[in-house]
Backbone as CSV, one residue per row, in Angstrom:
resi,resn,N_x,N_y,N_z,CA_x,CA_y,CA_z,C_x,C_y,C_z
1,UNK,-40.089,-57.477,26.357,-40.811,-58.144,27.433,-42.195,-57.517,27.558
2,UNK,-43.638,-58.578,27.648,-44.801,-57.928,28.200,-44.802,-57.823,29.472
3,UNK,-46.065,-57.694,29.687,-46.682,-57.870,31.391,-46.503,-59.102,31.917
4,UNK,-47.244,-59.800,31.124,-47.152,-61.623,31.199,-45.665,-62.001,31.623
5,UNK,-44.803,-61.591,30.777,-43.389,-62.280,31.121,-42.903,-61.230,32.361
6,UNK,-43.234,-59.969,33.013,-42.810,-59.227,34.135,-43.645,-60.303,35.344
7,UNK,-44.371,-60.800,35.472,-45.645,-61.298,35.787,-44.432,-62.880,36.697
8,UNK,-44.339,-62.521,35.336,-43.806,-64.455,35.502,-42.586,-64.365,35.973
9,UNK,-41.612,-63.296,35.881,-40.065,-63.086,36.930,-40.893,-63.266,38.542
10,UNK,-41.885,-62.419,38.493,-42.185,-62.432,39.898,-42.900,-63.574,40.727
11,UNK,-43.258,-64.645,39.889,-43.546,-65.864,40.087,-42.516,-66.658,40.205
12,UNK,-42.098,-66.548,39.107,-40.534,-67.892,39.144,-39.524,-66.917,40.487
13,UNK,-39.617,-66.533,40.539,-39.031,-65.239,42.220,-39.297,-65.818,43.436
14,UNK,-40.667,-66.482,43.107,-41.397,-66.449,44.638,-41.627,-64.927,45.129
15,UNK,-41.679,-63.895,44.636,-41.999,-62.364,44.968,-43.529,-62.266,44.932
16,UNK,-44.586,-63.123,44.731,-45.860,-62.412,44.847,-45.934,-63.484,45.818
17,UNK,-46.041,-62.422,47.190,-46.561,-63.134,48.246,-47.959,-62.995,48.919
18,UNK,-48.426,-63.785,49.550,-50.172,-64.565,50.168,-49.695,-64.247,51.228
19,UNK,-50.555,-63.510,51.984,-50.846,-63.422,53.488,-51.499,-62.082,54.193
20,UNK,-51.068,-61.783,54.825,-51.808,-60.555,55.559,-50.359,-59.219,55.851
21,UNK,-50.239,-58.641,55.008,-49.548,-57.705,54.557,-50.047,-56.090,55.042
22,UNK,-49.442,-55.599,55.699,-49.230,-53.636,55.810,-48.375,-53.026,55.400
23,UNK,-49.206,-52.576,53.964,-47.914,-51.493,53.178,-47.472,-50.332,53.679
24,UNK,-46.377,-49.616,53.114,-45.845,-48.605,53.301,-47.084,-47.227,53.395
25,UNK,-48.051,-47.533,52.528,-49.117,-46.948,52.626,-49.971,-46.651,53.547
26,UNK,-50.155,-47.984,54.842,-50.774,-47.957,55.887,-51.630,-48.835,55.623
27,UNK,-52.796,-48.951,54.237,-53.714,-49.894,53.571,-52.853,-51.234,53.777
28,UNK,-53.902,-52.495,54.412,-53.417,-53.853,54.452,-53.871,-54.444,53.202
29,UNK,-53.568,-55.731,53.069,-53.578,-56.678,51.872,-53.288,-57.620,52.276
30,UNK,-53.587,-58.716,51.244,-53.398,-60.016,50.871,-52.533,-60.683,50.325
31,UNK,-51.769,-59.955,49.494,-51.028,-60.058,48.617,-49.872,-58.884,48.551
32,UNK,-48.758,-59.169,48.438,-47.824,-58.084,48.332,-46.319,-58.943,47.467
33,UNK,-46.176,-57.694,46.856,-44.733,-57.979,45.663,-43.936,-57.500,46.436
34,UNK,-42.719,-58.397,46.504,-41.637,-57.961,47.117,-40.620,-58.283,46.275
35,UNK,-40.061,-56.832,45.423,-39.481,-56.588,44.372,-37.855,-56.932,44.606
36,UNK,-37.424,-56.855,46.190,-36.053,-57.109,46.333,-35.362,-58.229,45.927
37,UNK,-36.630,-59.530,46.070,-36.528,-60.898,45.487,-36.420,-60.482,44.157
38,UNK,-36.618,-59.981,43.174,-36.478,-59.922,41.472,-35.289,-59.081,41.496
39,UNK,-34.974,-58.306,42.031,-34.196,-57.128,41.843,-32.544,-57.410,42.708
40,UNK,-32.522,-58.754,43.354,-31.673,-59.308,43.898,-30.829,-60.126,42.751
41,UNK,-31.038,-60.126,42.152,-30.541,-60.907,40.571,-30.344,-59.952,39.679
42,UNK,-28.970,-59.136,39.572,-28.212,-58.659,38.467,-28.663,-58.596,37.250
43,UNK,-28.947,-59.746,36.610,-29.427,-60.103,35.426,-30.959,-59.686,35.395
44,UNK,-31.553,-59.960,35.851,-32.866,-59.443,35.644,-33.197,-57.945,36.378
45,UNK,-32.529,-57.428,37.330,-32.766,-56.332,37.126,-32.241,-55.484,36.156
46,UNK,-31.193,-55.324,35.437,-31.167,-55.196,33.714,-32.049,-54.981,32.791
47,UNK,-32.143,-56.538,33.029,-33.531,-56.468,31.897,-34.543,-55.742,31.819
48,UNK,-34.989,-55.419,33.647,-35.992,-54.670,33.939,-35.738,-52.939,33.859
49,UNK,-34.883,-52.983,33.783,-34.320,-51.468,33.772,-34.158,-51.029,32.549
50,UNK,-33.357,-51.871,31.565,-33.613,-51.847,30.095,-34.786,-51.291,29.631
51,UNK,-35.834,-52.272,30.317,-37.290,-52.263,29.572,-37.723,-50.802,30.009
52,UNK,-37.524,-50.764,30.928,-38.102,-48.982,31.499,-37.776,-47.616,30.828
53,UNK,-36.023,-48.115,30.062,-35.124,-47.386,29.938,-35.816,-46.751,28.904
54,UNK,-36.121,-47.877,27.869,-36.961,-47.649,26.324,-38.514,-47.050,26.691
55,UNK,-39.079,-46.838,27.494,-40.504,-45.755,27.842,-39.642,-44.804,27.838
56,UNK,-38.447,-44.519,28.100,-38.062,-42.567,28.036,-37.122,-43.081,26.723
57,UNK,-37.012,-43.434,25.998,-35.734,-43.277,24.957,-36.555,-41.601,24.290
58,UNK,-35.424,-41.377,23.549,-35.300,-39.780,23.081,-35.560,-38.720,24.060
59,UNK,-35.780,-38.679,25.225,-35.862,-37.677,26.595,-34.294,-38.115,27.066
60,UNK,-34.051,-37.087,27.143,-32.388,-36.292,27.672,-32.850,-36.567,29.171
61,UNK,-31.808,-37.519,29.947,-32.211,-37.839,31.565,-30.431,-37.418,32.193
62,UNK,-30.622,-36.524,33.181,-29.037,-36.626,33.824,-29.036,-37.674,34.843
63,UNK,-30.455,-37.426,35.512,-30.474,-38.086,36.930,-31.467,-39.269,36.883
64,UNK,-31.283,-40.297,37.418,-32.063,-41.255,37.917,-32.169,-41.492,39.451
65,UNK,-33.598,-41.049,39.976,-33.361,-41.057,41.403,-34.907,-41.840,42.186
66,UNK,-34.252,-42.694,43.148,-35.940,-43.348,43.732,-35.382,-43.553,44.803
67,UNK,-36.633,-43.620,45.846,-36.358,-43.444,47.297,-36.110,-44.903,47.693
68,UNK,-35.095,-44.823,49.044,-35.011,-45.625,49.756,-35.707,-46.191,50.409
69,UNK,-36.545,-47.871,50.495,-35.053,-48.511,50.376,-35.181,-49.266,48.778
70,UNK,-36.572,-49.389,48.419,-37.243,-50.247,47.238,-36.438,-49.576,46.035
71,UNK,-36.219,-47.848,46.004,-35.840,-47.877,44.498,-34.460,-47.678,44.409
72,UNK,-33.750,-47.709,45.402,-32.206,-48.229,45.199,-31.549,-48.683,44.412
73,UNK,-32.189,-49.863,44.065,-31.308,-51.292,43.132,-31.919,-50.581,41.665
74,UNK,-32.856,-50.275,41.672,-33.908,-49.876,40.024,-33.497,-48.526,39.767
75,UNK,-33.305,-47.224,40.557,-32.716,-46.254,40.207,-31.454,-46.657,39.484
76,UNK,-30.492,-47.315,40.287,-28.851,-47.488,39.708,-29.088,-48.356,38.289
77,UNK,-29.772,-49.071,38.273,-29.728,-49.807,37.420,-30.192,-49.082,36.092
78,UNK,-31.589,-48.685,36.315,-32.073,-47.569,35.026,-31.015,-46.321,34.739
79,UNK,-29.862,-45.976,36.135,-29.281,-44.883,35.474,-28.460,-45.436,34.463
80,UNK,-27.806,-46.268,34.860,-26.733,-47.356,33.899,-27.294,-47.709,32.893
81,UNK,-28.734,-47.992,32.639,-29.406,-48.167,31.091,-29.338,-46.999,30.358
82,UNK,-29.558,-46.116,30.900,-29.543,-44.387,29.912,-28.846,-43.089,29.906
83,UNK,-27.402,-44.071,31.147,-26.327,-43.398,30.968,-26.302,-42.263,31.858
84,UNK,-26.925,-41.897,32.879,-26.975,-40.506,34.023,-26.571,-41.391,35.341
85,UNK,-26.716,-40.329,36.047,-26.264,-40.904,37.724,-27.757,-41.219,38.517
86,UNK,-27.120,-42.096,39.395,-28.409,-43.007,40.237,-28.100,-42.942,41.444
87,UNK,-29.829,-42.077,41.779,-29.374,-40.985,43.103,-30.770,-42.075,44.155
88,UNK,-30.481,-41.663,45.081,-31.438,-41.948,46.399,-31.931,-40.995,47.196
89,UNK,-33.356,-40.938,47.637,-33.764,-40.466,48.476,-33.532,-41.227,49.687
90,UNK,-33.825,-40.497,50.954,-33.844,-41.770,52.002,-34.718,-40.809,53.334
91,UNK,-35.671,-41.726,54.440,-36.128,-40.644,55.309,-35.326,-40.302,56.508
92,UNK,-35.452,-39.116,56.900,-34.903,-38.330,57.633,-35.401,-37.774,58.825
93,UNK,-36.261,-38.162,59.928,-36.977,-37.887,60.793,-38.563,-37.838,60.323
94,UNK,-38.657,-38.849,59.706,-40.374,-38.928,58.770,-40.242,-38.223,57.755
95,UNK,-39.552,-37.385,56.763,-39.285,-36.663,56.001,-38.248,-36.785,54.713
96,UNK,-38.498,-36.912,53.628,-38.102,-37.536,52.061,-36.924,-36.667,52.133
97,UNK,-35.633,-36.801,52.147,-34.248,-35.781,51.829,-33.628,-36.895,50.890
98,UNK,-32.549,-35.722,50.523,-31.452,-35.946,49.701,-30.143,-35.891,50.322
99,UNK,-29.670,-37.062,50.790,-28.218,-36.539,51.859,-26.840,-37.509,51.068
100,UNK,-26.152,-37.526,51.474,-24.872,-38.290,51.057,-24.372,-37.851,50.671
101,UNK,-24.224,-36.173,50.344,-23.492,-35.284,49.574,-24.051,-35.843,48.017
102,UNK,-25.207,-36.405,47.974,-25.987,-35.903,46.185,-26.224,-34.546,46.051
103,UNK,-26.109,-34.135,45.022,-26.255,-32.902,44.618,-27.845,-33.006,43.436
104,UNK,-28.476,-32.332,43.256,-29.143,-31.951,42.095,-29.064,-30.267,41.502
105,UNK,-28.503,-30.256,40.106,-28.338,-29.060,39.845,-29.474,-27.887,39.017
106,UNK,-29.452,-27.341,39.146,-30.560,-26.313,38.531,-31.016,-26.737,36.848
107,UNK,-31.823,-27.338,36.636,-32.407,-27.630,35.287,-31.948,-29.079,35.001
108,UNK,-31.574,-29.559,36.336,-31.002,-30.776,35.523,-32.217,-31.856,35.230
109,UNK,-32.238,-32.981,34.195,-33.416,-33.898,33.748,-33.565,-34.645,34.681
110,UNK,-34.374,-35.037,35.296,-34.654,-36.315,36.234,-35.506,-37.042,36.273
111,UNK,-35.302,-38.124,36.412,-36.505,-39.555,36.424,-36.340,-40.091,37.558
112,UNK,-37.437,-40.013,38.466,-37.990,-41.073,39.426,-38.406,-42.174,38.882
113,UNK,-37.728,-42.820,39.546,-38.536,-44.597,39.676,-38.566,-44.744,40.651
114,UNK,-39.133,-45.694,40.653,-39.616,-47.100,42.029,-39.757,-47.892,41.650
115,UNK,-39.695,-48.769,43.253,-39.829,-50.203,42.522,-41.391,-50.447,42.034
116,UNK,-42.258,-50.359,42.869,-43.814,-50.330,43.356,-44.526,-49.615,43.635
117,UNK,-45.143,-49.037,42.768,-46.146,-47.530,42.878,-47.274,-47.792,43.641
118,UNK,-48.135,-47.991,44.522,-49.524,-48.188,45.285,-49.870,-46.793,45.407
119,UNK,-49.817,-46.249,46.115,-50.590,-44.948,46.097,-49.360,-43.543,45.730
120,UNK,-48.141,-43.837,45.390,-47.809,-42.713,44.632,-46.991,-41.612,45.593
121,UNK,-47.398,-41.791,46.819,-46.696,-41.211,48.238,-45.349,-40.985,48.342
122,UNK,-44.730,-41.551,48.240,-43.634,-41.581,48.486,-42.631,-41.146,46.978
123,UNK,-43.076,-41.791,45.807,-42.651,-41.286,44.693,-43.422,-39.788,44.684
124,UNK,-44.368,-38.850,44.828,-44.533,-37.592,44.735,-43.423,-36.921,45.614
125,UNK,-43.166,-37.503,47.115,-42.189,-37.171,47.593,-41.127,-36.597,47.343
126,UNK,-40.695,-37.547,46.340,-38.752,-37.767,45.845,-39.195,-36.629,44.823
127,UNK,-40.301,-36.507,43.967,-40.472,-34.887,43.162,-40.674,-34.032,43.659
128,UNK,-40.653,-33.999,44.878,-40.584,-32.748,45.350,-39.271,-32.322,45.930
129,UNK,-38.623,-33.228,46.324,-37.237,-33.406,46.642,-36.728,-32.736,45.451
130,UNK,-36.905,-33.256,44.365,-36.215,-33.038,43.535,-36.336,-31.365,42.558
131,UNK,-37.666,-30.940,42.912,-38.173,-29.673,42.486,-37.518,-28.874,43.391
132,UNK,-37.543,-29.151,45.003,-37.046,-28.266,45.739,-35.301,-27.603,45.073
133,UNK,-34.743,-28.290,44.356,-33.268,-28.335,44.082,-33.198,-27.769,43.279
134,UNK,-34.051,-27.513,42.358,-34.374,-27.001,41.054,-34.267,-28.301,39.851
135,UNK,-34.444,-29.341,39.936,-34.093,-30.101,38.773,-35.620,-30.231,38.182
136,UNK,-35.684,-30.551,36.632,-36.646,-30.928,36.225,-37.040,-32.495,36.263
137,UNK,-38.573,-32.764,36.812,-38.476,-34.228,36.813,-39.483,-33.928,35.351
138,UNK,-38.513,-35.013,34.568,-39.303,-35.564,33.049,-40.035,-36.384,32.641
139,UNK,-40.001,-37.332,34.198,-41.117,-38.489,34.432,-41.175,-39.386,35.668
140,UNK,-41.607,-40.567,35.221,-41.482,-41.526,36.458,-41.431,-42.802,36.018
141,UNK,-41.314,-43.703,36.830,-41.285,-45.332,36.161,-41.054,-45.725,36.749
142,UNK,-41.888,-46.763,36.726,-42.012,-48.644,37.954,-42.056,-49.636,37.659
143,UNK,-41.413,-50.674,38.076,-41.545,-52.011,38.154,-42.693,-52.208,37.777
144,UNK,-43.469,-51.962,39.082,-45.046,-52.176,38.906,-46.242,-51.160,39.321
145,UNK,-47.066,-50.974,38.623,-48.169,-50.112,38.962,-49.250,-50.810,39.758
146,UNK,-49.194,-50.962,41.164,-50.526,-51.554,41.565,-51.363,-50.599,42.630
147,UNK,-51.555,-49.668,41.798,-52.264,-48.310,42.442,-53.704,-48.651,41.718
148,UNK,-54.565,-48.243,42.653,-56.237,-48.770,42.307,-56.793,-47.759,41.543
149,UNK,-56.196,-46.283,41.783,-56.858,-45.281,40.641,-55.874,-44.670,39.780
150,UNK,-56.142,-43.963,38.921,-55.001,-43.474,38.075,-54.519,-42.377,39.098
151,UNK,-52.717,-42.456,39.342,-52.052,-41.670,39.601,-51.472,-40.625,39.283
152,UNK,-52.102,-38.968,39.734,-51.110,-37.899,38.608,-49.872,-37.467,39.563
153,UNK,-48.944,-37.411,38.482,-47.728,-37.350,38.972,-47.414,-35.943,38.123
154,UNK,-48.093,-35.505,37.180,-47.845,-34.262,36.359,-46.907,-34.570,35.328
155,UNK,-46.200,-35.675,34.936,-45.273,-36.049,34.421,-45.637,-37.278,33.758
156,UNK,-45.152,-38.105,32.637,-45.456,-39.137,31.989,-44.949,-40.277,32.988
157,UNK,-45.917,-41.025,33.121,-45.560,-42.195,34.312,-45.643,-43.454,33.326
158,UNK,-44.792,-44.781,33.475,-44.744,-45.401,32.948,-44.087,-46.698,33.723
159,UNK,-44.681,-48.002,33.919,-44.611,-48.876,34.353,-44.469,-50.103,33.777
160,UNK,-43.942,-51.237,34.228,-43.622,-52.591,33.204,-44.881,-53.079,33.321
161,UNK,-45.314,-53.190,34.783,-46.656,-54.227,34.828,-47.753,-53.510,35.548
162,UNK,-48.833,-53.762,35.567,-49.953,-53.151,36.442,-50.737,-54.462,36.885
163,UNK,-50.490,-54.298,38.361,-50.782,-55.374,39.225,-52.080,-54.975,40.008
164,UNK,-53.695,-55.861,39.845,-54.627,-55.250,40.602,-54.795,-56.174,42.154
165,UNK,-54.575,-55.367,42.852,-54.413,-56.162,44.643,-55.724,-55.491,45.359
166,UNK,-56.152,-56.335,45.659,-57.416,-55.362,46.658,-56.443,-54.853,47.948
167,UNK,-56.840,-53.581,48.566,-56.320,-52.995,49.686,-57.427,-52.649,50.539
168,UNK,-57.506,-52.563,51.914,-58.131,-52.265,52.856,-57.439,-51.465,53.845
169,UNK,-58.932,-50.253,54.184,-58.305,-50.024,55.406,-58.149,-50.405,56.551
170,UNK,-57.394,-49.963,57.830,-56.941,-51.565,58.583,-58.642,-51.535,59.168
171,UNK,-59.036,-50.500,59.997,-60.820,-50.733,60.464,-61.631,-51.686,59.412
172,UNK,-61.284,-51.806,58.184,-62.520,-52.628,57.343,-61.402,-53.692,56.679
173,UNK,-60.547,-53.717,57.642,-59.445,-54.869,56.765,-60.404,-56.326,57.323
174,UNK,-60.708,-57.286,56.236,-61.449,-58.255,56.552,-60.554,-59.838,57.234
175,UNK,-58.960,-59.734,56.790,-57.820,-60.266,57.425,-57.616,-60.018,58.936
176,UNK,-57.876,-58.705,59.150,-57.685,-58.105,60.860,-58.848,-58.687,61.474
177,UNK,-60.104,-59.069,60.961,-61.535,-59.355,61.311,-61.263,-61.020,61.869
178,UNK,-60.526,-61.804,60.695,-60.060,-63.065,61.237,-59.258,-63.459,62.007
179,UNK,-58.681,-62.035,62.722,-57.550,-62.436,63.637,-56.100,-62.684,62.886
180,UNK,-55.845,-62.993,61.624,-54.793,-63.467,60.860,-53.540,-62.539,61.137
181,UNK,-52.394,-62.773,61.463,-51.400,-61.984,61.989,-51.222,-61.149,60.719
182,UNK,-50.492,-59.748,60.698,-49.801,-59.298,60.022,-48.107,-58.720,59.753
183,UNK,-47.997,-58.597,58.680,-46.834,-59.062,58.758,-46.444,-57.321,57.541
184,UNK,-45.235,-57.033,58.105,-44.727,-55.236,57.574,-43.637,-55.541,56.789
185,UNK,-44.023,-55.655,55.290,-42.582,-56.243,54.882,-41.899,-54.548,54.467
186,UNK,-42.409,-53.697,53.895,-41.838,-52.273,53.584,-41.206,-51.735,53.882
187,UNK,-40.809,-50.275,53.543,-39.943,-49.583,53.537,-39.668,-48.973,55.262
188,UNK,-41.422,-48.609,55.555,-41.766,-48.270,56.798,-42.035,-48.445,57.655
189,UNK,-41.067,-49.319,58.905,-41.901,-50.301,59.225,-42.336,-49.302,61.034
């Protein structure tokens, strides 16, 4: 699969949505992917997890882990492509933990995903989560990259699609200027 055909799940989805959007980030928009629509279908999240799976082939992974609530369905799914366990972050009084009785063990391999990388926040998070435990993270991987500058994560990051969305802040959001309602589809609301 290219970009073009990741592009086009999220079209034939109805997942790239028009309107006046506040991400998890705080930055508003115009436009926002809402990956639960693609990732609500078995079959194509597979595929999509597959495709991710092959950016780490030959890297030894125990863990597959992405925060709640977006990398849920894409963690489990990528762990099941490369054969490790598929862990969750989730927040905890504003704060990225590891609870449910997951464990991470000392040296163990780990890959963050997400569904939707924008500014990288929340996936640096879950590595630190995951450093705190002692595990090694060996990389990262997303659905989609629609972060406006290159993101370092210290680790090989790797994404199906890279989506460019203009973002604003809400003072120079030009949507808030028209009065146009907004609408919090994310993690944070």
């Amino acid at each position: 699969m290219n970009e073009k055909d990741i592009l086009g799940i999220f079209t034939d989805n109805k997942a790239l949505l028009e309107g006046h959007f506040k991400l998890s980030s705080g930055l508003h928009s115009e436009k926002y992917l809402q990956c639960a629509l693609v990732l609500q279908h078995p079959d194509i999240a597979e595929k999509l997890s597959e495709e991710l799976a092959k950016k780490f082939s030959g890297k030894h992974i125990d863990i597959v882990i992405g925060p709640a609530l977006g990398g849920i369905t894409f963690a489990y799914e990528v762990a099941r492509a490369v054969g490790a366990k598929g862990l969750f972050t989730e927040r905890q009084e504003g704060k990225m933990v590891l609870r449910r009785g997951f464990t991470i063990g000392k040296n163990e391999k780990v890959l963050v995903v997400e569904d939707v990388v924008t500014t990288g926040g929340s996936t640096k998070e879950v590595i630190d989560v995951v450093r705190s435990m002692g595990g090694e993270v060996i990389g990262v991987g997303s659905v989609i990259d629609r972060s406006s500058e290159k993101i370092e994560f210290g680790v090989p990051f790797h994404a199906l699609a890279k989506v460019k969305v203009q973002t604003f802040e809400e003072k120079d959001c030009p949507l808030c200027k028209k009065n146009i309602p907004v609408a919090k589809p994310g993690s944070r609301k």
